[in-house]
C-alpha positions in Angstrom: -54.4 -4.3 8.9 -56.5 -2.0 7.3 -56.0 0.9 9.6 -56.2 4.7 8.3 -53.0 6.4 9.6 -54.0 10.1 10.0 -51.5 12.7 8.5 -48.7 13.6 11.2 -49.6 17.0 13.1 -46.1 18.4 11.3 -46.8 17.3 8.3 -50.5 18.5 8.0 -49.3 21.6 9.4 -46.5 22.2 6.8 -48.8 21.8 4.4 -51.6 24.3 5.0 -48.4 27.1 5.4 -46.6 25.9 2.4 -50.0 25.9 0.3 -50.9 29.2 1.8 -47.4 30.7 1.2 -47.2 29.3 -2.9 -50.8 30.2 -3.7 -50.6 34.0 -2.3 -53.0 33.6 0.7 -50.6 34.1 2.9 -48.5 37.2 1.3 -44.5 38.2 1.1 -43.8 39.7 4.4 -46.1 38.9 6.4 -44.7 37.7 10.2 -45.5 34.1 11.0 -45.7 34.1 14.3 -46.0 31.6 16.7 -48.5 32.3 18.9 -51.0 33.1 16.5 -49.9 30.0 14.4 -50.3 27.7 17.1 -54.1 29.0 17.8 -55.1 28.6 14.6 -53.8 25.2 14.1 -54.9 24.2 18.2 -51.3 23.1 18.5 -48.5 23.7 20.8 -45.6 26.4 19.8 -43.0 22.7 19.3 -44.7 22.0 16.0 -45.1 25.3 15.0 -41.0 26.2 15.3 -40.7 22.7 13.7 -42.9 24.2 10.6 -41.2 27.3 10.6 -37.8 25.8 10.3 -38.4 23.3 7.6 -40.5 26.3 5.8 -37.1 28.2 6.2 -35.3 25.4 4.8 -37.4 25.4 2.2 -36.7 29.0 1.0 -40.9 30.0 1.6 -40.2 31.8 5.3 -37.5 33.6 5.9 -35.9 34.3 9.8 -34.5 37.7 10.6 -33.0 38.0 13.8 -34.4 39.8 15.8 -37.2 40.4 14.0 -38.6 36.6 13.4 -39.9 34.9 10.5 -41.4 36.3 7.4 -43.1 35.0 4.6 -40.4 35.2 1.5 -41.2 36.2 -1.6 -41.8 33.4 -3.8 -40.6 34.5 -7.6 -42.3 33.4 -10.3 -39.2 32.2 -11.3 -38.4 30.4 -8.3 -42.0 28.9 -8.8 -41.1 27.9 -12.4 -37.7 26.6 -11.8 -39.6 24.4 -8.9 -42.1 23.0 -11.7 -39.0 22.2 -14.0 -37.6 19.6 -11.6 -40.9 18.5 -10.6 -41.5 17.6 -14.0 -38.1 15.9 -14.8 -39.0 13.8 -11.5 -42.3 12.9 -12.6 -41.5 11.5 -15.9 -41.0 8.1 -14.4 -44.4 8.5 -12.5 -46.1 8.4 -15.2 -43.8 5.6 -17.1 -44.9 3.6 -13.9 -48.9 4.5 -14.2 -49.0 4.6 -17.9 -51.6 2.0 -19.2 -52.8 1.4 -15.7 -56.4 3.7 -15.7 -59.5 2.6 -15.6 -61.3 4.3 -18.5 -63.6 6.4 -16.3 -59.8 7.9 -15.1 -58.7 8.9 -18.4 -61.7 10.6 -18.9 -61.6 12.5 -15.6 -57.4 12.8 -16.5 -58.4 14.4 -19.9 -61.3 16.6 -17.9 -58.8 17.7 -15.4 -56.2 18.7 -17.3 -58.2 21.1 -19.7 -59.3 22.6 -17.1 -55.9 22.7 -15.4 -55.0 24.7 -18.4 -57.6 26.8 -18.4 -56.6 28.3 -15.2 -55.4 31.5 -15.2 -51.6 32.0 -14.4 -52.8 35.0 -12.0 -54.8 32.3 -10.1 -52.1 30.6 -8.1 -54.6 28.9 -5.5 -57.1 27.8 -8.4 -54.5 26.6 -10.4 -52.4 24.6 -7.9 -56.1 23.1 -6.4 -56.3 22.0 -10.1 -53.1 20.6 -10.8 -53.3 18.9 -7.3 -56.2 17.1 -8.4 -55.0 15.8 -11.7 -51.8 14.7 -10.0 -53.5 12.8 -7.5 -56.0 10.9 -10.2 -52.7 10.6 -12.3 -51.1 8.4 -9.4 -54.2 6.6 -8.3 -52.7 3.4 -9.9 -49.7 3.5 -7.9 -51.4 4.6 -4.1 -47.7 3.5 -2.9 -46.2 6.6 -4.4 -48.5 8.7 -2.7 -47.8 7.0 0.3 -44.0 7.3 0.0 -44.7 11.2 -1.2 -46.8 12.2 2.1 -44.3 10.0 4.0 -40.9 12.7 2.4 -42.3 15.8 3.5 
């Protein structure tokens, strides 16, 4: 069975807001509503309330009643504190991967991550298109956990 599963609509959705909300594209504020959500994505208004909630949940939209939902305003605290426990939950990612790249991949890993650091903390959407990158070569060894990662949100 070597079939491609396509990302779920929800999930693929969440994931464009969510990136757009963290890296600044999308800025405190500013109403998400439905309507214009759901043209931009060619969905329905189901999937879009779905997003919204779970964006909500998430602390990166805001509702106000009455009023609808907002984009919050992401700290950079609240962005660091996120990068704390994604660190302490990585460690045994890379226990798992460690001694399992190809040679080409550490070089690409090593290539990545200078330039990861390079990035300008004012840069939110270059940086987290950077660090995405070297996070997804880091795992390439283990596709399972990407699997199970894609499959949790």
């Amino acid at each position: 069975m070597n079939e491609i599963m396509a990302e779920p609509l929800v999930a693929r959705v969440y994931r464009i807001l969510s990136e757009d909300i963290v890296t600044g594209r999308i800025a405190p504020g500013t109403p998400l509503i439905q309507k214009q959500l759901a043209a931009r994505f060619e969905v329905s208004r189901t999937p879009i309330r779905d997003v919204l909630t779970q964006l909500t949940a998430d602390g990166l939209a805001q509702l106000i009643s009455g009023k609808g939902c907002f984009v919050s305003n992401v700290s950079r605290d609240a962005v660091t504190d996120v990068y704390a426990v994604r660190a302490a939950l990585e460690e045994p990612v890379f226990r798992t991967v460690f001694g399992k790249h190809t040679a080409l991949q550490l070089h690409q890993l090593r290539i990545l991550a200078t330039e990861t650091l390079q990035v300008s903390p004012e840069n939110g959407e270059e940086f987290y298109e950077a660090s995405l990158q070297f996070h997804q070569l880091l795992m390439a060894p283990c596709p399972g956990l990407l699997t199970y990662q894609n499959c949790s949100k």
